[in-house]
Each structure stands twice: as structure tokens, then as C-alpha cells.
C-alpha positions as CSV (number, residue, x, y, z in Angstrom):
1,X,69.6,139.4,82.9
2,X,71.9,141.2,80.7
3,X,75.0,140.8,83.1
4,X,74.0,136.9,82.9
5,X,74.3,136.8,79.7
6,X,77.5,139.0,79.4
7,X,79.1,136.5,81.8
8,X,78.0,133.8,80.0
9,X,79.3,134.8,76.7
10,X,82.3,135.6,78.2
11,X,82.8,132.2,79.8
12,X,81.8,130.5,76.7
13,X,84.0,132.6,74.6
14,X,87.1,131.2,77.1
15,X,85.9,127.8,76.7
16,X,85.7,127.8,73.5
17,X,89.7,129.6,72.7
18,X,90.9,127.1,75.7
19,X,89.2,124.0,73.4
20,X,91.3,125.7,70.5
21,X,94.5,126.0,71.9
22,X,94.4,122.2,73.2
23,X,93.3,121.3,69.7
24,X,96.1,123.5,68.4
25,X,98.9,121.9,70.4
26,X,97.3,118.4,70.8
27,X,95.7,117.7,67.3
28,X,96.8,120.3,64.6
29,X,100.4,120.7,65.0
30,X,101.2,116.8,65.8
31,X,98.9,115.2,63.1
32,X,99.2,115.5,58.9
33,X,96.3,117.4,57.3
34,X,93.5,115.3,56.4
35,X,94.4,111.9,58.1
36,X,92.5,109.5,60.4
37,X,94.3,110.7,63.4
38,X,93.3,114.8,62.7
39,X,90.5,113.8,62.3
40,X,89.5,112.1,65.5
41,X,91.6,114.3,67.7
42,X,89.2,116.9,65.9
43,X,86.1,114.9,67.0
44,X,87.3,114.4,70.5
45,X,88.2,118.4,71.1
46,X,84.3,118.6,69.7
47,X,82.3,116.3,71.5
48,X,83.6,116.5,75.0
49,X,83.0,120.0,76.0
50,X,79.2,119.1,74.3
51,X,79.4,116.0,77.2
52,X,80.9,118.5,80.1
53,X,78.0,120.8,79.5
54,X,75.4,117.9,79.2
55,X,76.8,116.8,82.5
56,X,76.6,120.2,84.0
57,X,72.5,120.9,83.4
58,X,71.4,117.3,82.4
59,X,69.8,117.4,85.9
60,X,68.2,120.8,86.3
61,X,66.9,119.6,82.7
62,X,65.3,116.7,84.1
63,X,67.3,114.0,82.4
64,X,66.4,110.1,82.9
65,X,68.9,110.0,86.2
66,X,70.3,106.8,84.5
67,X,71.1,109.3,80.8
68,X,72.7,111.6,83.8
69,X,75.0,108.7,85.0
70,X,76.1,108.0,81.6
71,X,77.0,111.4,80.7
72,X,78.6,112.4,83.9
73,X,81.6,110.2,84.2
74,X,83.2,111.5,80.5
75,X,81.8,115.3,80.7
76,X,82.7,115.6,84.3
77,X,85.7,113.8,84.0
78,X,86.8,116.3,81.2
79,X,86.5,119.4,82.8
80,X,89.4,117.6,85.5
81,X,91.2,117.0,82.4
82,X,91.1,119.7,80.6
83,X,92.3,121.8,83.5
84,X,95.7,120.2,84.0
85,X,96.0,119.4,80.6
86,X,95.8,123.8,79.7
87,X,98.2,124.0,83.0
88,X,100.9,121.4,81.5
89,X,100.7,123.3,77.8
90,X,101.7,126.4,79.4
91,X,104.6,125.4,81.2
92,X,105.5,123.0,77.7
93,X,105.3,126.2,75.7
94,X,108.3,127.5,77.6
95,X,110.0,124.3,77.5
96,X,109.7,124.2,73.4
97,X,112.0,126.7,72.3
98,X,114.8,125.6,74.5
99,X,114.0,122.0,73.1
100,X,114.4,122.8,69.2
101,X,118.0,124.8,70.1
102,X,119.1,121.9,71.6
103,X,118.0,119.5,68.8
104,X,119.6,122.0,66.5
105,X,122.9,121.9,68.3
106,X,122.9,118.2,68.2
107,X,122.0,117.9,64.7
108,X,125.5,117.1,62.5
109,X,127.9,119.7,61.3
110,X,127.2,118.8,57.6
111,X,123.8,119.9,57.5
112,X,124.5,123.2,59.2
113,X,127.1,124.4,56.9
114,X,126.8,125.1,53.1
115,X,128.6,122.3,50.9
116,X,131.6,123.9,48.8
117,X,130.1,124.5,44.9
118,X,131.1,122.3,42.7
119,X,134.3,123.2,40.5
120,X,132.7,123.8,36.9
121,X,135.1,123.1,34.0
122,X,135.4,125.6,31.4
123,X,132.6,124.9,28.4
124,X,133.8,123.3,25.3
125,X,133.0,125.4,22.1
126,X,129.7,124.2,20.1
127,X,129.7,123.7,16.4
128,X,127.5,126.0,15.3
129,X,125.4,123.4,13.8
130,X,124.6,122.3,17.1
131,X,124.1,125.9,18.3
132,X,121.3,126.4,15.8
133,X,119.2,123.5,16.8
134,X,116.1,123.8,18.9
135,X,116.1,122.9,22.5
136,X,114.0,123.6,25.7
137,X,114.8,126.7,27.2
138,X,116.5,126.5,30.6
139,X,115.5,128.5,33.4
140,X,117.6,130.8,34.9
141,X,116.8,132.0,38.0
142,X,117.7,136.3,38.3
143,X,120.2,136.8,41.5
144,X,118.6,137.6,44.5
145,X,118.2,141.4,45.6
146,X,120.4,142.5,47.8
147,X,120.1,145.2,50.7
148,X,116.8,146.5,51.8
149,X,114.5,145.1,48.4
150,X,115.6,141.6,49.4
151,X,112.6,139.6,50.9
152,X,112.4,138.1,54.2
153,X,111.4,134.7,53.2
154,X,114.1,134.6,51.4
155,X,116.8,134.7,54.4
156,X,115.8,131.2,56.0
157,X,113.6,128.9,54.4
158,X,112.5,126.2,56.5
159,X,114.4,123.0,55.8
160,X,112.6,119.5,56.2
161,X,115.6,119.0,59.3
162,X,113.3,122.6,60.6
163,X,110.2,120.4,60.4
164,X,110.9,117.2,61.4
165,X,112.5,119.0,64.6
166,X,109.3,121.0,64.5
167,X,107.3,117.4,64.7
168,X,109.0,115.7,67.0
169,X,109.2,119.0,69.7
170,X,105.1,119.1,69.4
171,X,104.8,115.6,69.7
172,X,107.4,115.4,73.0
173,X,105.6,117.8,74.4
174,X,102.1,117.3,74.1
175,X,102.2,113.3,75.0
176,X,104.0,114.7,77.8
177,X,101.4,117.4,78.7
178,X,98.6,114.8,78.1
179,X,100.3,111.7,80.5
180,X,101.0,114.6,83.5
181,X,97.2,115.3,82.8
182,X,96.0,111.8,82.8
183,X,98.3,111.0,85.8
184,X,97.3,113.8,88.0
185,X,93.3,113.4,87.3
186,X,93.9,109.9,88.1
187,X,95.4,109.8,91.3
188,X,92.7,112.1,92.2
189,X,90.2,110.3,91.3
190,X,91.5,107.2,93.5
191,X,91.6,109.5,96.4
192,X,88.2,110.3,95.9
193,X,87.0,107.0,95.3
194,X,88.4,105.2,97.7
195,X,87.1,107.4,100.7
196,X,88.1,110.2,102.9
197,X,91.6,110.3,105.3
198,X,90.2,110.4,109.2
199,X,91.9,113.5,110.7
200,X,91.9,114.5,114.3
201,X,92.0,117.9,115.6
202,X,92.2,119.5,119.6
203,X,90.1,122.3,120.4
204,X,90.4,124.4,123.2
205,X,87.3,126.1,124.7
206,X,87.6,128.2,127.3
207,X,83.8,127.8,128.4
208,X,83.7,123.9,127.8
209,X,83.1,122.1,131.8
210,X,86.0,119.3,132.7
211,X,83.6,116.4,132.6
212,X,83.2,117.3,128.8
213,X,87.1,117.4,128.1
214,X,88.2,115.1,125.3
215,X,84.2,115.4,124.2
216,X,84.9,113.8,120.2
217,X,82.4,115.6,117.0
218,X,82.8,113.6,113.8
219,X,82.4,116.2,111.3
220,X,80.9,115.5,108.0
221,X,81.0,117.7,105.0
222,X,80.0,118.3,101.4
223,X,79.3,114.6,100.5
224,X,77.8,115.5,96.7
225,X,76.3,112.1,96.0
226,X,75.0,112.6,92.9
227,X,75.0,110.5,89.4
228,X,78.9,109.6,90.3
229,X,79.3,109.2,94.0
230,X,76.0,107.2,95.0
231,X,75.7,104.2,97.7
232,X,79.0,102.5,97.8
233,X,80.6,106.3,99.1
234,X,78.4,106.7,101.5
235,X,79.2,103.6,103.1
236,X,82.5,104.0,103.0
237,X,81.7,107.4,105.0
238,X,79.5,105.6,107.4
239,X,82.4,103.0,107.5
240,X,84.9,105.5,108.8
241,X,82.6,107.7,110.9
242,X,81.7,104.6,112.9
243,X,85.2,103.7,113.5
244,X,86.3,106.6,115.2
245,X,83.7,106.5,117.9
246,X,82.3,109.7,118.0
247,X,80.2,111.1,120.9
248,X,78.0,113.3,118.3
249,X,78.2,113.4,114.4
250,X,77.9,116.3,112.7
251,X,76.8,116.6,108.8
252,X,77.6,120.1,107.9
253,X,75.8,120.3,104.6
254,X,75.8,119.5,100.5
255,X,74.9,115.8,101.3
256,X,73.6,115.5,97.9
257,X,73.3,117.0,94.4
258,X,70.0,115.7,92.9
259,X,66.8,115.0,94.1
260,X,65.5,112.6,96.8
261,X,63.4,110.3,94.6
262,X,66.8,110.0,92.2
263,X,69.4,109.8,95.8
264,X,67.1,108.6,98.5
265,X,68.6,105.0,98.2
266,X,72.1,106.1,97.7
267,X,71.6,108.4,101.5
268,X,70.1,105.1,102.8
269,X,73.9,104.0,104.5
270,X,73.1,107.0,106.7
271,X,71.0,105.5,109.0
272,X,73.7,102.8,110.5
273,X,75.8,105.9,111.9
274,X,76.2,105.4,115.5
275,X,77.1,107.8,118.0
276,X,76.4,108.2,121.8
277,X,74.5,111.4,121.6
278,X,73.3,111.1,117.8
279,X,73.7,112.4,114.0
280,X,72.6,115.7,113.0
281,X,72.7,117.8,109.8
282,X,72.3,121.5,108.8
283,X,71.5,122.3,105.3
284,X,74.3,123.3,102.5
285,X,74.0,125.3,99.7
286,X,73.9,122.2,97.1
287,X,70.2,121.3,99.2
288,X,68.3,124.0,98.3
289,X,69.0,123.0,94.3
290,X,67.9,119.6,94.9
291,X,64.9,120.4,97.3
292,X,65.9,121.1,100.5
293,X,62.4,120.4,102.5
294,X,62.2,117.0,101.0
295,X,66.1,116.5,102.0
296,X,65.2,117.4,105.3
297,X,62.4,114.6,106.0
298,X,64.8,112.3,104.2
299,X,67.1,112.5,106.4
300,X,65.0,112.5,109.7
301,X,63.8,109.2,108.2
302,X,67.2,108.2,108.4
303,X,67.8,109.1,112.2
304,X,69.9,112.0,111.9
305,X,68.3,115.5,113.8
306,X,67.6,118.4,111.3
307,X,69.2,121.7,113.1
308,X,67.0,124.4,111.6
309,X,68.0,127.8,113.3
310,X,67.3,125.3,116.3
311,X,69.7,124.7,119.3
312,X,69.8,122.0,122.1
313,X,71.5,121.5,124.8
314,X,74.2,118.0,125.1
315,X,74.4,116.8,128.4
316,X,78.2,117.0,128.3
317,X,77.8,120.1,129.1
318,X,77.8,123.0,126.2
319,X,75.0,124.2,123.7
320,X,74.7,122.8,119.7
321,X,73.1,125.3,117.4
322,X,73.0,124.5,113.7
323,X,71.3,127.5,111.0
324,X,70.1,126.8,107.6
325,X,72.5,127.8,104.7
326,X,72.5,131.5,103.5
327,X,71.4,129.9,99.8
328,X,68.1,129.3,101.9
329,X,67.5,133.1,101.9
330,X,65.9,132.8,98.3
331,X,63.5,129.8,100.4
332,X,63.1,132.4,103.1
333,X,64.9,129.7,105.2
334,X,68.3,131.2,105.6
335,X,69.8,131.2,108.7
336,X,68.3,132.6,111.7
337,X,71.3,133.2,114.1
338,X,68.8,135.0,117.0
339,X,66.4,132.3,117.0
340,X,69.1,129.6,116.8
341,X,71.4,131.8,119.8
342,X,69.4,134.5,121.0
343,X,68.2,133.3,124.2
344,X,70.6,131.1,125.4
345,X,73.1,131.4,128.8
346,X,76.7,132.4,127.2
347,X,78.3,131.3,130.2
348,X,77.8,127.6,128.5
349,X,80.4,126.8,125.8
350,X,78.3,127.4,122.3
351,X,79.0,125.0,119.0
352,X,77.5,125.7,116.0
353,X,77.0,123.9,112.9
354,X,77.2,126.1,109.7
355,X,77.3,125.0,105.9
356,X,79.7,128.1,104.7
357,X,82.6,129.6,106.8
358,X,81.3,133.4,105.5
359,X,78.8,133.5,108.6
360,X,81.7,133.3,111.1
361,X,81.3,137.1,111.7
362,X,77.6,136.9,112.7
363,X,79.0,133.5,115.2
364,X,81.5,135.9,116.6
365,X,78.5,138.7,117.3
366,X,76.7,135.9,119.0
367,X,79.2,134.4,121.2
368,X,79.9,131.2,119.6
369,X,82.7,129.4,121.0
370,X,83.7,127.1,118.2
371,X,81.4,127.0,114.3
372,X,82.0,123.8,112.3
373,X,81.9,124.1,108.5
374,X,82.7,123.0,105.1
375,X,81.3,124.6,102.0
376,X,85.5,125.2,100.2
377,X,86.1,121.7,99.7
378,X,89.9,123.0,100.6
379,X,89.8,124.1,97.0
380,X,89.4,120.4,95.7
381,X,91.7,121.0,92.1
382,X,95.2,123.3,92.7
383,X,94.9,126.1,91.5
384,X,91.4,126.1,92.9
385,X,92.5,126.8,96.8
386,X,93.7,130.4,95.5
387,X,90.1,131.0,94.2
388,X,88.5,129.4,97.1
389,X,90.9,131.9,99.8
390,X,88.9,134.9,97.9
391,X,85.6,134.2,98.5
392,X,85.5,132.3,102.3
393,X,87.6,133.6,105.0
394,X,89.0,130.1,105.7
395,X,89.5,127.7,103.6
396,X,90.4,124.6,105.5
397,X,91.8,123.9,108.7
398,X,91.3,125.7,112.2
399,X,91.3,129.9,112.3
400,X,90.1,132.0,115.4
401,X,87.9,135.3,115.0
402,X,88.1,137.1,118.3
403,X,86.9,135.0,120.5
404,X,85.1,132.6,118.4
405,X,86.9,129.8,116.6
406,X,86.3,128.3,113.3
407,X,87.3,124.5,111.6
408,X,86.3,124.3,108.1
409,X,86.4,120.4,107.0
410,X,87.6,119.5,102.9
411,X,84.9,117.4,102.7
412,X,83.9,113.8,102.4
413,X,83.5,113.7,99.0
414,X,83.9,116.0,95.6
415,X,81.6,118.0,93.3
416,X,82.0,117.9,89.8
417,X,84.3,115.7,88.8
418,X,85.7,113.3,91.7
419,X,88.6,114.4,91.7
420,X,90.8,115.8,94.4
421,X,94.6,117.9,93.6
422,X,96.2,119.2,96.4
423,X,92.9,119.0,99.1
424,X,92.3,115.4,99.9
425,X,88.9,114.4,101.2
426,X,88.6,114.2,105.3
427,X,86.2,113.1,107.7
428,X,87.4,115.0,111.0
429,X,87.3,114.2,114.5
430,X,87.0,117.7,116.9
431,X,88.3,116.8,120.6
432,X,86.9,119.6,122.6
433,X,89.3,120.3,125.0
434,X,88.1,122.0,128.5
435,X,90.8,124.4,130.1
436,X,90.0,123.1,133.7
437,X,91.3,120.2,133.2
């Protein structure tokens, strides 16, 4: 408990200096103290990290699932935002120094350099009438110190020129930080939203009979339907799934994020998946916070075949297995790899179906030939791949492990925000490939 709350003072304490700094470059130092403008740009800085984390626990909470649809699109949408928008201040933050010399440069000659003083003629003498009149005193400002007394304010006062350049470097740079933002979240978003790329991929299996070469797996991952993605997404899933012909379909986990009576409907597209040996789903992490049991008969209803720890032979010739997610383990449904594999003849070609790529090891010590998974999302925002490669041992794309091999899919849809940098969404089509033929 006390590390929990460590880490989350920490996090929050990060939050909050990263909501300072864009405030800093985005409100304070391109507005005038006091004004409309300030003070809206301080009200937005304020309210949508309040909507972000709204979004983030509004359904653990048990918010009206409507209240959650409302809140999610500006506080998820945000966090995208706010990522890219931190990355593009950085980089502007090199770019403002060399900006102001160069406005400096520009600026004309007459305003760098002193003007001449002004030739004073010699005073006339005063009639010492005049001279004994009163008059305001003048003030005469004492010379400067010289040497090492002399202030260093003194040396270079700013110069409204200094300011205005000052103005017009901040404002440059943050509208340009804020539209490489706004332009990078929203191309990601379309990719999101307007459904996952098909991609193909060959897979040799040593163990895999001729008359199941060019055998084709549609594999489905990390869907997240949820208060953003619902119905519509799905069936452009199903849409593309369907297209490709698949001789099995494969969901590989995190179908949904939120509960059955809230995302039942939204699944419902699901049961028009057609494939000549059927659907079937293992369970992802994202189930088993959104009741993984209920999931499970939801999904049945739907037509696709529940793999827990289970494994069946295809009449193409090899062995499907599919375990229960590690996240399970807190259930006491994790995944069972010697019930699932145990018993079975390893001179058939073995494929399993496994949420998260971490259980490749225990694949390879049961002589699996070839373990589908998702779980990374490939990263789904750039920088995020570089985080991702530290915690899975592949991130996207085919990898062998002795003689097992494993494809991790990006995923069908996002989590969080929908938005996709640098990792767009995929449905993928495995062609197992036999070596005899």
C-alpha cells in the first residue's frame, strides 16, 4: 500500500509539473496578465486533466455508461494531446533561442546602435534675478558605478524590441507545437476510426501435414470496445474478417473494456463472423476488469468457442490450444499450459492462442509450434513502442524462440484514447505453410 501510494504521488506530481510547463509555454508567456485569453487558456490547462482522470476511473466508479461516453471523448482525447503536445515543446525549446538571434540580426541597424548625443550649446548667463527665483528641482541622476559595484541589471535592460521579439518567438512556437499536436492526434484518430489494415503473413511449420499448407487464421486482437469504440467498430472488424476468407478466426483477447450489460450490444456484430472451421477467443487481460466469466458466456452466445486451458484438434491437421490470460491468476483462472498441452501427440503441429507474448517461454517448454498474440498494441503512441519492447519480448510482428515461433498482432482497435502513432491497427491473416509441400 505504501509503494501504491508513493507511485501515485509520484505520477501525480509529473502530471501536475507537465500541466505547468504546457500552461507556461501555451498560456502564460503568449497572453497579457489578466485578460480573457489567460484566463481561459488557464481554465482549459485546469479542467482537462480533471476530465482525463474522470475518463480513466469513471467506470470502475460505476458511472451512468452514457456520463462515461460523455467524458471519455475530451479526457481521453487529452492524454493523446497532451503527449505530443509536451514532445513538440521540447524540441520548440531548442528551436527558440536560435529564432530570437535571428530576429535580432534582422532587426535594423538604427535600433542596435546608440544615437550620437546631441551637441549641447554653451548656457547663456542668468540675471541673477532670475537665478533667485523658485523653481522645481530637477533630478539628476548620479553616474553609474563602474567596475565590480556596478549592478547587473544595469548592463542590458530589456528593450520593448527584446519583448516584442520575446512575444512573437512564444507565440511562433507554441501555435506551432499545438497544430503538429492537433495534426498528429488526428490522423491517428482517423486510422483508428476508420478500421484496421488486413495484413498477411507466411508461416512455416515444420510439423504442419501438406493437405493443411496455405491453412489461413484471421487473428483478432485487443478490440477495447468501450464508451468510444462500440458497435459501428466492430462491424467494421467483422466487415474485414469476413472478407478475407479465413478457415478459423482467432480473437486473442481485450475484446472489451466495460461490462457486458454496458457492451453486450456493441459485441453483438460478432456473431455474423464466418469461417469454415469457426471463431474462437481466449481471454485478455482487459476481461478480467470487466468480468471475465460473464464475457465468456457472452461470447459463446455469440458463436465464437471459449479456449479455456482447453485444446482441440482441426481436421486440417494440427492441434489449437488457447490458455486464459496470466491477469486471471488473481481469478485463479490463469493459464494452465499442462492441461491445455500436456497430453497431446507432439508429432502434430501445435498452435496456441495466448493474450500476452510473456508466456512464449512456457509455449517453447511445451512444444508449441507457432503462439498467436496481442496484448502491445505495437506500442499504439511513438514513443510508446520503446516502453512496450521492455516489458513483452515481442512487440509486433513474427519472432522465433527455439523452436517455437511467435506473431504478436497491433490490434484491431486502441485503448485509451483511439488513437494510433507509429503502430497502425491490423487484423492479420496467418498462412500456415507446411514444408512438404
Amino acid at each position: 500500500m505504501v509503494v501504491f501510494l508513493l507511485v501515485l504521488v509520484v505520477v501525480l506530481a509529473l502530471l501536475g509539473g507537465v500541466h505547468w510547463y504546457v500552461w507556461r509555454r501555451l498560456v502564460r508567456d503568449v497572453t497579457a496578465p489578466g485578460g480573457l485569453p489567460r484566463r481561459l487558456g488557464t481554465a482549459v490547462v485546469v479542467v482537462l486533466p480533471l476530465l482525463s482522470l474522470a475518463a480513466l476511473v469513471s467506470a470502475r466508479a460505476g458511472v451512468p455508461f452514457r456520463l462515461q461516453q460523455v467524458i471519455a471523448w475530451p479526457g481521453q482525447m487529452w492524454l493523446a494531446v497532451l503527449l505530443y503536445l509536451v514532445l513538440a515543446l521540447v524540441v520548440g525549446e531548442a528551436v527558440r533561442p536560435l529564432l530570437r538571434a535571428r530576429l535580432a540580426r534582422r532587426a535594423p541597424a538604427a535600433t542596435a546602435a546608440p544615437a550620437p548625443a546631441p551637441v549641447v550649446p554653451e548656457a547663456a548667463p542668468v540675471p541673477a534675478a532670475v537665478a533667485a527665483e523658485p523653481r522645481a528641482e530637477t533630478a539628476v541622476e548620479p553616474p553609474a558605478p563602474e567596475g565590480p559595484e556596478a549592478p547587473a541589471a544595469a548592463a542590458a535592460p530589456e528593450t520593448p524590441a527584446d519583448v516584442s521579439r520575446r512575444l512573437f518567438v512564444s507565440r511562433v512556437v507554441g501555435g506551432t507545437a499545438t497544430a503538429v499536436a492537433l495534426g498528429t492526434v488526428g490522423y491517428g484518430t482517423y486510422g483508428v476510426l476508420r478500421g484496421p489494415s488486413v495484413k498477411r503473413v507466411t508461416v512455416p511449420l515444420a510439423k504442419l501435414p501438406r493437405a493443411a499448407h496455405g491453412y489461413r487464421i484471421a487473428v483478432v486482437s485487443d478490440v477495447h470496445l468501450g464508451p468510444i469504440l462500440g458497435r459501428a467498430h466492430t462491424q467494421r472488424i467483422v466487415d474485414a474478417v469476413n472478407s478475407t476468407q479465413p478457415d478459423l478466426i482467432a480473437v486473442v483477447g481485450d475484446l472489451v473494456d466495460g461490462t457486458v450489460e454496458n457492451l453486450g450490444s456493441a459485441a453483438e456484430p460478432l456473431a455474423r463472423l464466418r469461417a469454415r472451421h469457426g471463431s474462437f477467443f481466449v481471454t485478455g487481460n482487459h476481461e478480467y476488469f470487466s468480468g471475465a466469466d460473464a464475457w465468456v458466456d457472452h461470447v459463446r452466445e455469440l458463436g465464437l468457442r471459449p479456449l479455456r486451458n482447453e485444446r482441440l484438434e482441426i481436421a486440417a491437421g494440427f492441434d489449437l490450444a488457447g490458455v486464459d490470460d496470466v491477469a486471471g491468476e488473481s481469478e485463479g483462472r490463469g493459464p494452465d499450459f499442462a492441461r491445455a498441452l500436456g497430453d497431446r501427440d507432439r508429432a502434430r503441429a501445435a498452435v496456441l492462442l495466448a493474450h500476452q507474448p510473456i508466456v512464449v517461454h512456457d509455449a517453447v517448454r511445451h512444444g508449441v509450434d507457432l503462439q498467436l498474440s496481442g496484448h502491445t498494441h505495437g506500442g499504439q503512441l511513438w514513443p510508446g513502442n520503446l516502453l512496450a519492447e521492455l516489458a513483452n519480448p515481442t512487440v509486433a510482428g513474427l519472432e522465433r524462440y527455439g523452436d517455437t515461433q511467435l506473431y504478436v498482432s497491433r490490434g484491431a482497435g486502441a485503448w485509451g484514447p483511439p488513437v494510433r502513432v507509429g503502430a497502425p491497427s491490423d487484423i492479420t491473416v496467418v498462412e500456415l505453410a507446411s514444408k512438404q509441400a
